[in-house]
N, CA, C and O atoms as CSV, one atom per row, in Angstrom:
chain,resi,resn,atom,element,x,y,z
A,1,UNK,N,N,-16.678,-70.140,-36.966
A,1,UNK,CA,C,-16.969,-71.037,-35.879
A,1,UNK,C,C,-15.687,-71.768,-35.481
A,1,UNK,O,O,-15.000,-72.453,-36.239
A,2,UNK,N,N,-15.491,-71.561,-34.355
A,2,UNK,CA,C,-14.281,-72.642,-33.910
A,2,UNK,C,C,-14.389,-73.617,-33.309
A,2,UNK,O,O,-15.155,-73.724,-32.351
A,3,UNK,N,N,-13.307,-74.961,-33.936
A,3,UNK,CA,C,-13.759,-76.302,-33.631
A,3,UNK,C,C,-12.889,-76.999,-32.412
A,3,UNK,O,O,-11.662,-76.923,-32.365
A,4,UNK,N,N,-13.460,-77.489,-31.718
A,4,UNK,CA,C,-12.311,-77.941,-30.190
A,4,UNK,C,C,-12.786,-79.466,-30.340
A,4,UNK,O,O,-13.877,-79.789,-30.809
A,5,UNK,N,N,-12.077,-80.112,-30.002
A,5,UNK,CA,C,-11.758,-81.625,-29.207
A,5,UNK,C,C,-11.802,-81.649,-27.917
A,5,UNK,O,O,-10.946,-81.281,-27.113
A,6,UNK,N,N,-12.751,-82.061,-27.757
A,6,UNK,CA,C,-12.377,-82.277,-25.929
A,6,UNK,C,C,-11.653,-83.232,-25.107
A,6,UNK,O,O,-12.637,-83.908,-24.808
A,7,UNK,N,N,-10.900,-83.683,-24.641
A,7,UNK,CA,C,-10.409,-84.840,-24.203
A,7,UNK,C,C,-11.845,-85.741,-23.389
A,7,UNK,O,O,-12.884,-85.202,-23.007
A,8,UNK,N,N,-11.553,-86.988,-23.307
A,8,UNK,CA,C,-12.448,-87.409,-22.580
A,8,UNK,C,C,-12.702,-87.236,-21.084
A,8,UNK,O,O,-13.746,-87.520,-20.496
A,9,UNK,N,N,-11.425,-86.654,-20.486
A,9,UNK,CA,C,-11.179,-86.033,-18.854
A,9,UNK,C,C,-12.301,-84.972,-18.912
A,9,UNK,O,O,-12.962,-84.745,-17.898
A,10,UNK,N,N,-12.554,-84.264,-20.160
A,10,UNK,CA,C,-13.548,-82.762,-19.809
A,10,UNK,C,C,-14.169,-83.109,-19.628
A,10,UNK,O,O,-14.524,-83.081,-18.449
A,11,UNK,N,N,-15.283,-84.094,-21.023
A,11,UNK,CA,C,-16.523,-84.560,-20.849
A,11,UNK,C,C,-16.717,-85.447,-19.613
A,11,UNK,O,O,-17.829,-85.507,-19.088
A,12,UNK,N,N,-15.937,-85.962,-19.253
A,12,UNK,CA,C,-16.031,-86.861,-17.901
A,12,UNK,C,C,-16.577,-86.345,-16.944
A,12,UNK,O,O,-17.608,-86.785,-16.434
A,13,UNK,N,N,-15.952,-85.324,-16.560
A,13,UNK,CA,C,-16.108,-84.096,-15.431
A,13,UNK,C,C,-17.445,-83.740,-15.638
A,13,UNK,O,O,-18.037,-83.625,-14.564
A,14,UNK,N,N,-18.297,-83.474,-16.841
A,14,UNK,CA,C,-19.658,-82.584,-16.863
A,14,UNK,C,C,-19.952,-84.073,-16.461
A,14,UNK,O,O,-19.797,-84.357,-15.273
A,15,UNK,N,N,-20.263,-84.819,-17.125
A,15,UNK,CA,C,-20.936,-86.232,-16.499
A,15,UNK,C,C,-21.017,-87.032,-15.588
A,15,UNK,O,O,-22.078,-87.549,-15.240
A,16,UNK,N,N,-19.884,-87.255,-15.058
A,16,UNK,CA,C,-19.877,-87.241,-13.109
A,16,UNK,C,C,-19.843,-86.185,-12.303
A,16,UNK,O,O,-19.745,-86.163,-11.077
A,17,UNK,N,N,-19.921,-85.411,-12.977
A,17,UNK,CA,C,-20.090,-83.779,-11.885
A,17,UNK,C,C,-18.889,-83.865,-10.924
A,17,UNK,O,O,-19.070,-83.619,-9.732
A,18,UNK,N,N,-17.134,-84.354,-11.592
A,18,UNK,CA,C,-16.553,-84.459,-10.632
A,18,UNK,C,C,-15.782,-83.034,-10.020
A,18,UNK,O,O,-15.998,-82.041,-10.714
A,19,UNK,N,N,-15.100,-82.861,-9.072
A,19,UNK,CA,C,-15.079,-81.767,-8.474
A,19,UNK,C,C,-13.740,-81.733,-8.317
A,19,UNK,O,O,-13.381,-82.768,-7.754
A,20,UNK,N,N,-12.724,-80.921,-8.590
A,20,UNK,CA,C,-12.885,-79.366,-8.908
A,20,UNK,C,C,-13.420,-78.999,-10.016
A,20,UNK,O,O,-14.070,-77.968,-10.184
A,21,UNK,N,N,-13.080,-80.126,-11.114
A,21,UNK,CA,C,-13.173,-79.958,-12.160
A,21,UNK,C,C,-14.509,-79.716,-13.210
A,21,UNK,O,O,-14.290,-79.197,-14.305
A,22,UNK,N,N,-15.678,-80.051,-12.887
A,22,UNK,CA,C,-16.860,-79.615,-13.044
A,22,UNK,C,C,-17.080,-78.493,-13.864
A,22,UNK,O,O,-17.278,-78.368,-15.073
A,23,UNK,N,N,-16.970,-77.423,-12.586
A,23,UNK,CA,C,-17.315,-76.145,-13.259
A,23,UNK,C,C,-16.427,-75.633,-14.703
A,23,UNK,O,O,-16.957,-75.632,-15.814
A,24,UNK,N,N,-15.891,-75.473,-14.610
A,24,UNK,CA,C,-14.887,-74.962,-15.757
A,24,UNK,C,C,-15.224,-76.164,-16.869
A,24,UNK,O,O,-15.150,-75.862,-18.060
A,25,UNK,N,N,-15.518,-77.248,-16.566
A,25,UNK,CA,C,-15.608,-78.095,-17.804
A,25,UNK,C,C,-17.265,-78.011,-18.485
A,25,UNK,O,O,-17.605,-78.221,-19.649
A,26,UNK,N,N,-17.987,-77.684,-17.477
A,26,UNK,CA,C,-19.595,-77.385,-17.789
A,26,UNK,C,C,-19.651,-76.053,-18.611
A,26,UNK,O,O,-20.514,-75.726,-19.425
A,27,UNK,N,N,-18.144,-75.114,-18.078
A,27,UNK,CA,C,-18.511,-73.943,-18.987
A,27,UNK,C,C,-18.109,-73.928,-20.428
A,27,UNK,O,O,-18.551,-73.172,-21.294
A,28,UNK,N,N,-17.283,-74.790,-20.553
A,28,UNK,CA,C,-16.850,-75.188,-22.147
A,28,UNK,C,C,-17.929,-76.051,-22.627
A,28,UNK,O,O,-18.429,-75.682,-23.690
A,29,UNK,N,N,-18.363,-77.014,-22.147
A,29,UNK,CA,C,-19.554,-77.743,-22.707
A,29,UNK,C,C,-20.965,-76.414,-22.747
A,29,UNK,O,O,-21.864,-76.427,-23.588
A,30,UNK,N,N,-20.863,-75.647,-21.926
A,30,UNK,CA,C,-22.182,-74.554,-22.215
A,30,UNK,C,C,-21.464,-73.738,-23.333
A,30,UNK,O,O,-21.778,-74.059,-24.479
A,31,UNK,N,N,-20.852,-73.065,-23.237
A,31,UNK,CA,C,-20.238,-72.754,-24.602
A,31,UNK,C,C,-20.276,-73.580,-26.132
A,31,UNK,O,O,-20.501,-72.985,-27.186
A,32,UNK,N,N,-20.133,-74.389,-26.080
A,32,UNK,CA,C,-20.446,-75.231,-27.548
A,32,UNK,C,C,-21.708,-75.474,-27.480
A,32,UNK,O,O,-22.139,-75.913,-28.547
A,33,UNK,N,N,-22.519,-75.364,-26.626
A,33,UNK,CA,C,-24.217,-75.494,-26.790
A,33,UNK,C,C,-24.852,-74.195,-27.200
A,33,UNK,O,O,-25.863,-74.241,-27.900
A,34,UNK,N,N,-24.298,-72.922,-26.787
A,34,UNK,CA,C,-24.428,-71.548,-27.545
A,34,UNK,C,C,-24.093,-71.301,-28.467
A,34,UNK,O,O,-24.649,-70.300,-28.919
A,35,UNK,N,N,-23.268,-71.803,-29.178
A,35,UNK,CA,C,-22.504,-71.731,-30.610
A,35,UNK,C,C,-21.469,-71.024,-30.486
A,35,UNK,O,O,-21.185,-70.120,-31.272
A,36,UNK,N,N,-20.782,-71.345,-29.490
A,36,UNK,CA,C,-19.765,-70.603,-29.687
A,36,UNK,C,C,-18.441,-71.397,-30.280
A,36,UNK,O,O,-17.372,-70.790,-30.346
A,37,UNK,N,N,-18.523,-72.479,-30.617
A,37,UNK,CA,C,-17.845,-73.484,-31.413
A,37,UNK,C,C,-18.345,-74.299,-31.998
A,37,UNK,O,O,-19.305,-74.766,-31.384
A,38,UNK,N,N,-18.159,-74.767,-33.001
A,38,UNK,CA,C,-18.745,-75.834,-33.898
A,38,UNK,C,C,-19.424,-77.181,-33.274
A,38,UNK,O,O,-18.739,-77.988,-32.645
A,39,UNK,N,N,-20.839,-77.365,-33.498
A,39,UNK,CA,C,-21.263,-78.102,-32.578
A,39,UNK,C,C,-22.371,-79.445,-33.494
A,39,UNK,O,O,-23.559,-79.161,-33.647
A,40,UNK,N,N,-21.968,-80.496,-33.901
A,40,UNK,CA,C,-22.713,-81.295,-34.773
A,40,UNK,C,C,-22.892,-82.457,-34.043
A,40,UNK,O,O,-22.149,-83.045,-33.257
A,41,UNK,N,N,-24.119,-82.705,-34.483
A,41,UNK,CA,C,-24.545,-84.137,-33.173
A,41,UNK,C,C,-25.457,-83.704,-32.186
A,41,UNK,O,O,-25.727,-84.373,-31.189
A,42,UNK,N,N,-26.035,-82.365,-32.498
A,42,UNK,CA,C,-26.611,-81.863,-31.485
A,42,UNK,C,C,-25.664,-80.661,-30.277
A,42,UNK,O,O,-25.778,-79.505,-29.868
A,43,UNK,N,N,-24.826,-81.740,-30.121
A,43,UNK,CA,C,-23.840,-80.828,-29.094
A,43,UNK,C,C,-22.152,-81.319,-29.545
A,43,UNK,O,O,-21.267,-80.482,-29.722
A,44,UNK,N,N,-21.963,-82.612,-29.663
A,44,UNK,CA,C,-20.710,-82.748,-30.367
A,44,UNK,C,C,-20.646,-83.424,-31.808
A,44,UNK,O,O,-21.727,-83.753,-32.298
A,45,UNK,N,N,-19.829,-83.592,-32.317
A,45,UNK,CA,C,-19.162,-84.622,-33.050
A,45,UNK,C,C,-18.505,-85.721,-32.983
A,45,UNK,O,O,-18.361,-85.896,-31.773
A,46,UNK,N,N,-18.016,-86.573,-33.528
A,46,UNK,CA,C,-16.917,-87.626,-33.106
A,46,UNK,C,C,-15.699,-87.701,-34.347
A,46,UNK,O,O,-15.738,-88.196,-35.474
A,47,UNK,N,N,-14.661,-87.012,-33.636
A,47,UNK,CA,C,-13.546,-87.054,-34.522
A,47,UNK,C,C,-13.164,-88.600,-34.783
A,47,UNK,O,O,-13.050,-89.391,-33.847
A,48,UNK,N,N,-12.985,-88.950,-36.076
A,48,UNK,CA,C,-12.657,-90.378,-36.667
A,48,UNK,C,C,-11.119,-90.491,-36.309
A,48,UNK,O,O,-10.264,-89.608,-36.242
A,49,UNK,N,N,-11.031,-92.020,-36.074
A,49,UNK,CA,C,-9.742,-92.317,-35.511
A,49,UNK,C,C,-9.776,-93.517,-36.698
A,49,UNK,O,O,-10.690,-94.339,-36.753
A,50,UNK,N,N,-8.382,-93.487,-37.856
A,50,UNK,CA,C,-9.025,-94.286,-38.535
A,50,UNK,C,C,-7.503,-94.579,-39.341
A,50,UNK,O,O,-6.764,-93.617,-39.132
A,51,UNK,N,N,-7.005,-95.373,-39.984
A,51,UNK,CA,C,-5.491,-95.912,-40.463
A,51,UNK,C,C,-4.891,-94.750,-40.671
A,51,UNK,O,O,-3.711,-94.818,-40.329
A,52,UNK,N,N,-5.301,-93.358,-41.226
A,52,UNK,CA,C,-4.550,-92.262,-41.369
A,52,UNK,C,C,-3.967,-91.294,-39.783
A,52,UNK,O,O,-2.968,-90.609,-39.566
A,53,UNK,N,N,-5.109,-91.663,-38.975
A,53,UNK,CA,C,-4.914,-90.759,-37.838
A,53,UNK,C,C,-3.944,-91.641,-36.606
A,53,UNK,O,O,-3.244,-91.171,-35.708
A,54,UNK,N,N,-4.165,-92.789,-36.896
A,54,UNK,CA,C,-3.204,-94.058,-36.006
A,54,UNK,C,C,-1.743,-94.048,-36.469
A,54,UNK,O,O,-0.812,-94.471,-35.783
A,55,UNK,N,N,-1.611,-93.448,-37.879
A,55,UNK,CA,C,0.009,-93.416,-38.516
A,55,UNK,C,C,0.466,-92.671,-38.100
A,55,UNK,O,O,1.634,-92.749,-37.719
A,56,UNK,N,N,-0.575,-91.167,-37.943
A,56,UNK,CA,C,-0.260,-89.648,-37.416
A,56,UNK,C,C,0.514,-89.783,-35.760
A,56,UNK,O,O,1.604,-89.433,-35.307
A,57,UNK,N,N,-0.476,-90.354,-35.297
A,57,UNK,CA,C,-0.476,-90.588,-33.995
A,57,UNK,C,C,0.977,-91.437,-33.607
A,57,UNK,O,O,1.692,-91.021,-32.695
A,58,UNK,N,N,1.330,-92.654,-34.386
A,58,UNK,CA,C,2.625,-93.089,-34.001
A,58,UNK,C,C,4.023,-92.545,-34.656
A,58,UNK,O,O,5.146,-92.975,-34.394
A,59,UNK,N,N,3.660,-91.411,-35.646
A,59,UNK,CA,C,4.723,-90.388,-36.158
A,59,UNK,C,C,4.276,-89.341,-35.082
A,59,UNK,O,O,4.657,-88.251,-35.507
A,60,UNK,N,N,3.804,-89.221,-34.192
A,60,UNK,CA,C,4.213,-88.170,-32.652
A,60,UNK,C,C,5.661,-89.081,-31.579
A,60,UNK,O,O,6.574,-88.635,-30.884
A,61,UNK,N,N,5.297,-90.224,-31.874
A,61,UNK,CA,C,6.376,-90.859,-30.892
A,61,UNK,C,C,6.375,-90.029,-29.874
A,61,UNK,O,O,7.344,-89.392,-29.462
A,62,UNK,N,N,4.753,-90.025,-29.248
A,62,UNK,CA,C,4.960,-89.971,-27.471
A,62,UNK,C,C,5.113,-91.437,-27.173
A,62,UNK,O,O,5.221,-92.497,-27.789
A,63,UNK,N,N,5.054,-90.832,-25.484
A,63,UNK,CA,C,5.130,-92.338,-24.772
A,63,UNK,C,C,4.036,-92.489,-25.069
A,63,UNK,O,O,3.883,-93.489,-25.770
A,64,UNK,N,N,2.497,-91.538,-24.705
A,64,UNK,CA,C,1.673,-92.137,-24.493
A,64,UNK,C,C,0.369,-92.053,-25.953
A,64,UNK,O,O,-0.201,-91.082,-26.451
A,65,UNK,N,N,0.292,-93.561,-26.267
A,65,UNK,CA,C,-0.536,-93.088,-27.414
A,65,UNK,C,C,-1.844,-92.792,-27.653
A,65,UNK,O,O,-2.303,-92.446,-28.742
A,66,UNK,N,N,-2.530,-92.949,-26.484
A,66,UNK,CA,C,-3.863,-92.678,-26.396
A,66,UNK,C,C,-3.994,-90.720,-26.312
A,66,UNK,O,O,-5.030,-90.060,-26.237
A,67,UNK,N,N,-3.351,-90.496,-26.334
A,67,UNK,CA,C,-2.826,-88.560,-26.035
A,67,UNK,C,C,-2.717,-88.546,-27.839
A,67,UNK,O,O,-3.510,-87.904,-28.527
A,68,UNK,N,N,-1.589,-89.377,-28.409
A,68,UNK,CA,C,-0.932,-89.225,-29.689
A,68,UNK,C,C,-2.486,-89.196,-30.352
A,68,UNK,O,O,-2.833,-88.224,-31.022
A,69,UNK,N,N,-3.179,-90.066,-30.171
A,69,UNK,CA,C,-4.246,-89.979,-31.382
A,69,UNK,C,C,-5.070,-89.367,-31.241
A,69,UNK,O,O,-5.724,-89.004,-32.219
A,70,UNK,N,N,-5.479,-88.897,-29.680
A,70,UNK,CA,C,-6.386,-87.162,-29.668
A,70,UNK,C,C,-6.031,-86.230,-30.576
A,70,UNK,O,O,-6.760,-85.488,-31.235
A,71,UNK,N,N,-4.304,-86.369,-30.554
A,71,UNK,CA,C,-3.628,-84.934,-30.920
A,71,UNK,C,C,-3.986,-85.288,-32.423
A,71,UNK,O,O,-4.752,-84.532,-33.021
A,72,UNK,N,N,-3.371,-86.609,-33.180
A,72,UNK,CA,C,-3.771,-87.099,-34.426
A,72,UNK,C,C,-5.140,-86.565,-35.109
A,72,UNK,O,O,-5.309,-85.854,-36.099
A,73,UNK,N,N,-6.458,-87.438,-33.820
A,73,UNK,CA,C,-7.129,-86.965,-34.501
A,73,UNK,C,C,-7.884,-85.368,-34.887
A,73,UNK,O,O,-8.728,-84.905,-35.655
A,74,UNK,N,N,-7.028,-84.957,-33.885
A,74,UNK,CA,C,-8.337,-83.275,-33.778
A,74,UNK,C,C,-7.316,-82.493,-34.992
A,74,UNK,O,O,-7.813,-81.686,-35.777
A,75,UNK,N,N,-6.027,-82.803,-35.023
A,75,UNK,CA,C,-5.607,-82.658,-36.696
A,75,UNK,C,C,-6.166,-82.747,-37.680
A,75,UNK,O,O,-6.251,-81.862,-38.532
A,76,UNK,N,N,-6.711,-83.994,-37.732
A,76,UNK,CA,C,-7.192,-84.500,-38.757
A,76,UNK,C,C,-8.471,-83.851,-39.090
A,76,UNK,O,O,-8.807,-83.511,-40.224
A,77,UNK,N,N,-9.189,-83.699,-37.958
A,77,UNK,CA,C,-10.928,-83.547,-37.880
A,77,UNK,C,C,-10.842,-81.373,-37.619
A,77,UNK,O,O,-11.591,-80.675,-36.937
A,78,UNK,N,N,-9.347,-80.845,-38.691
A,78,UNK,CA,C,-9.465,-79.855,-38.575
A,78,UNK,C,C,-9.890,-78.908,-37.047
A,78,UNK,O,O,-10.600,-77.904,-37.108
A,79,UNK,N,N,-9.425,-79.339,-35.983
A,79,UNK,CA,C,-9.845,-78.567,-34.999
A,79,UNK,C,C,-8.515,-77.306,-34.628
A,79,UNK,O,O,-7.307,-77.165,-34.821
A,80,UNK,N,N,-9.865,-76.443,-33.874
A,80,UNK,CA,C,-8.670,-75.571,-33.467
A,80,UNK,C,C,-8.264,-75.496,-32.440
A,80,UNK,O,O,-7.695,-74.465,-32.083
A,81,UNK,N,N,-8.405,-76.494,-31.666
A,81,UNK,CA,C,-8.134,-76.583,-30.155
A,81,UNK,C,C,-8.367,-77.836,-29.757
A,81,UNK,O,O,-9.327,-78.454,-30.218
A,82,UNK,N,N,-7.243,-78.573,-28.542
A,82,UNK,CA,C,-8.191,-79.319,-27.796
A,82,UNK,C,C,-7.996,-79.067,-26.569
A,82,UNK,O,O,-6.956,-78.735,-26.000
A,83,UNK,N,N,-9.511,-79.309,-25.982
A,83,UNK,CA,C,-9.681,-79.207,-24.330
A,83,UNK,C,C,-9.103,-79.990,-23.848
A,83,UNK,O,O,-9.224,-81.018,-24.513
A,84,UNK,N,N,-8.499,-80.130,-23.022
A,84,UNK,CA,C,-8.021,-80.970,-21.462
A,84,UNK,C,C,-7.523,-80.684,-20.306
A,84,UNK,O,O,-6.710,-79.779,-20.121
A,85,UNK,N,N,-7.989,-81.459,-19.409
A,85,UNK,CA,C,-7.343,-80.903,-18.099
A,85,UNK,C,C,-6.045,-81.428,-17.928
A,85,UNK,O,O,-5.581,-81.199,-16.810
A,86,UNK,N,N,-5.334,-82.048,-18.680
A,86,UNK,CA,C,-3.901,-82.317,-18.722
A,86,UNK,C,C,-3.127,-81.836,-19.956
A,86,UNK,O,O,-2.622,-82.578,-20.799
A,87,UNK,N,N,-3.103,-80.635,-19.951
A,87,UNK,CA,C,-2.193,-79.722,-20.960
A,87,UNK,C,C,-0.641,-80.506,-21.309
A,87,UNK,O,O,-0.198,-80.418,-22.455
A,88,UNK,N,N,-0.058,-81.079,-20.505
A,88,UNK,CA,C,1.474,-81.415,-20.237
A,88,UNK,C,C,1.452,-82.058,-20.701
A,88,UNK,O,O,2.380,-81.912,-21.497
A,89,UNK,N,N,0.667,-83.484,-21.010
A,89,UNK,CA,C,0.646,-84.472,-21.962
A,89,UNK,C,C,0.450,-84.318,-23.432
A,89,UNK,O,O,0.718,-85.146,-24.302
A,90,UNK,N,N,-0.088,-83.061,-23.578
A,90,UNK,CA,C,-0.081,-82.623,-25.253
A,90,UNK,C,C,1.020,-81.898,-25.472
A,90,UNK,O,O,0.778,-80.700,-25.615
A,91,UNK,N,N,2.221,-82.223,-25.554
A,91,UNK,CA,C,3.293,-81.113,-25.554
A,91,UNK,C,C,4.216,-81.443,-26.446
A,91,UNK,O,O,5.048,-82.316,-26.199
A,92,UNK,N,N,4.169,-80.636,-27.848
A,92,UNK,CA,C,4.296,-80.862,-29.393
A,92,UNK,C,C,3.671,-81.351,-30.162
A,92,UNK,O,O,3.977,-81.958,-31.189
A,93,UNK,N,N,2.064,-80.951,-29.389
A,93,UNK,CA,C,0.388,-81.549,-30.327
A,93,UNK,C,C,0.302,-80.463,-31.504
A,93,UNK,O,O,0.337,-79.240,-31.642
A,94,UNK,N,N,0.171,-81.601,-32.251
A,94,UNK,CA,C,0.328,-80.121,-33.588
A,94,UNK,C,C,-1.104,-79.505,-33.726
A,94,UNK,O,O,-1.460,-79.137,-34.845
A,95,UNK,N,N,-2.040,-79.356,-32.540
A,95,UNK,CA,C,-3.128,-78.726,-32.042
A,95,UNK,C,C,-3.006,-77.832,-30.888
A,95,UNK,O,O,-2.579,-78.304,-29.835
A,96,UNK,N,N,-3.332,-76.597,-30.963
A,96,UNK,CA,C,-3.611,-75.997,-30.046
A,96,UNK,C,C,-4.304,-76.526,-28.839
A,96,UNK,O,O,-5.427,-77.024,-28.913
A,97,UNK,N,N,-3.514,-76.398,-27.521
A,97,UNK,CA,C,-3.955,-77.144,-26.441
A,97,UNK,C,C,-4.483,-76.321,-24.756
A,97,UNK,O,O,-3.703,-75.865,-23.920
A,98,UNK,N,N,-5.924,-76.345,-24.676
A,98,UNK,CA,C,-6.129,-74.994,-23.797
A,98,UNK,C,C,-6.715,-76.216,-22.401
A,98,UNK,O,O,-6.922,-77.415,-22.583
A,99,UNK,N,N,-6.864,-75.516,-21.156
A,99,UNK,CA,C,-7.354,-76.283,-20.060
A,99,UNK,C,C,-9.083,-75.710,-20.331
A,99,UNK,O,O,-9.304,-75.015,-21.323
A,100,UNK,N,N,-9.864,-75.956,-19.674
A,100,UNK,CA,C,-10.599,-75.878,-19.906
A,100,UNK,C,C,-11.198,-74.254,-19.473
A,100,UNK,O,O,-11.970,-73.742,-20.283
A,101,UNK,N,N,-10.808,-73.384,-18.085
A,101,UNK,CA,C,-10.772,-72.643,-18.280
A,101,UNK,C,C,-10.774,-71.380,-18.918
A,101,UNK,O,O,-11.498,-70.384,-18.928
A,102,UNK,N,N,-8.973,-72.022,-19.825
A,102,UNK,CA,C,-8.719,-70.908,-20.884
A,102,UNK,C,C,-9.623,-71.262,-22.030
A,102,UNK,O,O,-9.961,-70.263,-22.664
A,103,UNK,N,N,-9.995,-72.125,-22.373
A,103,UNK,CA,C,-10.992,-72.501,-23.417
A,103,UNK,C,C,-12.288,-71.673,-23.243
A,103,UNK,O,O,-12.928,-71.328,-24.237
A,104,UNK,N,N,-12.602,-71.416,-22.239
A,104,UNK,CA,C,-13.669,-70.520,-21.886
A,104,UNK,C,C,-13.364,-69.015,-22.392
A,104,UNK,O,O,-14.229,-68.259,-22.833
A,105,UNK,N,N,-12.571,-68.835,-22.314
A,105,UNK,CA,C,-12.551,-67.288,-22.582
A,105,UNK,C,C,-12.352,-67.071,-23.671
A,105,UNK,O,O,-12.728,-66.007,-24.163
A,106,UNK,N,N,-11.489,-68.307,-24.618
A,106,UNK,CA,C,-11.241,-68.232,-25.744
A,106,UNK,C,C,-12.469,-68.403,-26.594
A,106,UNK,O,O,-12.632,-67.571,-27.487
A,107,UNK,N,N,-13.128,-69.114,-26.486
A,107,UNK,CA,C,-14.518,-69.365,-27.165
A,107,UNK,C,C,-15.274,-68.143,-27.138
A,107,UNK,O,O,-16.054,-67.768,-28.014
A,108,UNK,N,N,-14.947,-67.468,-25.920
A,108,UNK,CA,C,-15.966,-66.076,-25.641
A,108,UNK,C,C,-15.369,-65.278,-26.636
A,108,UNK,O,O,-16.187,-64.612,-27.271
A,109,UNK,N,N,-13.786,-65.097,-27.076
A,109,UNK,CA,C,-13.780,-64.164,-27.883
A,109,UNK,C,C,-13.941,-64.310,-29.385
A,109,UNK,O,O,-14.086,-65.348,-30.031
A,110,UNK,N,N,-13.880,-62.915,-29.853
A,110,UNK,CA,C,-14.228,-63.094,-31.234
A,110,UNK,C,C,-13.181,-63.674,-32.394
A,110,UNK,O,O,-11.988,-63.390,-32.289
A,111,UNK,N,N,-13.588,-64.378,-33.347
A,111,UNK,CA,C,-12.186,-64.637,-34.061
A,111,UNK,C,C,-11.373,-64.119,-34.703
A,111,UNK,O,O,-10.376,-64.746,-35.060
């Protein structure tokens, strides 16, 4: 089973139905509702942000640290990916970083 992080931009998008971004983010959220990634909580999880993942996060020394502790935490919370529609801001996430798109196809394939 493979485990993704979503940024909060994805989930945003299925929940305001905002547009362009919508579709492609509904298909990664339908994808983790099929099992095609690790799915606890019903449909997600909540990766812990917690004194270990805040140290992680300011040993990234980005500018921006709200990015640093996504990347921190989906480290931490073992993921193999995180979703976002801003790829450029994860850049030397020691997580694999897909748009939501490519997350789609990736989930479709086998591991």
């Amino acid at each position: 089973m493979k485990r993704v992080l979503l940024d909060v931009n994805v989930v945003l998008d299925v929940l305001l139905d905002r547009a362009p971004f919508a579709d492609a983010s509904s298909a990664v959220w339908a994808a983790i509702e099929q099992g095609e990634a690790e799915a606890l909580l019903s449909v997600f999880d909540v990766a812990a942000v917690d004194g270990p993942v805040l140290n992680a996060a300011l040993a990234l020394k980005w500018t921006d640290f709200e990015d640093a502790v996504t990347a921190a935490g989906a480290r931490r919370a073992k993921c193999d990916a995180i979703v976002t529609r801003n790829p450029h801001d994860f850049k030397g996430s020691p997580v694999r970083v897909l748009t939501p798109s490519e997350a789609v196809a990736w989930l479709a394939a086998p591991r």
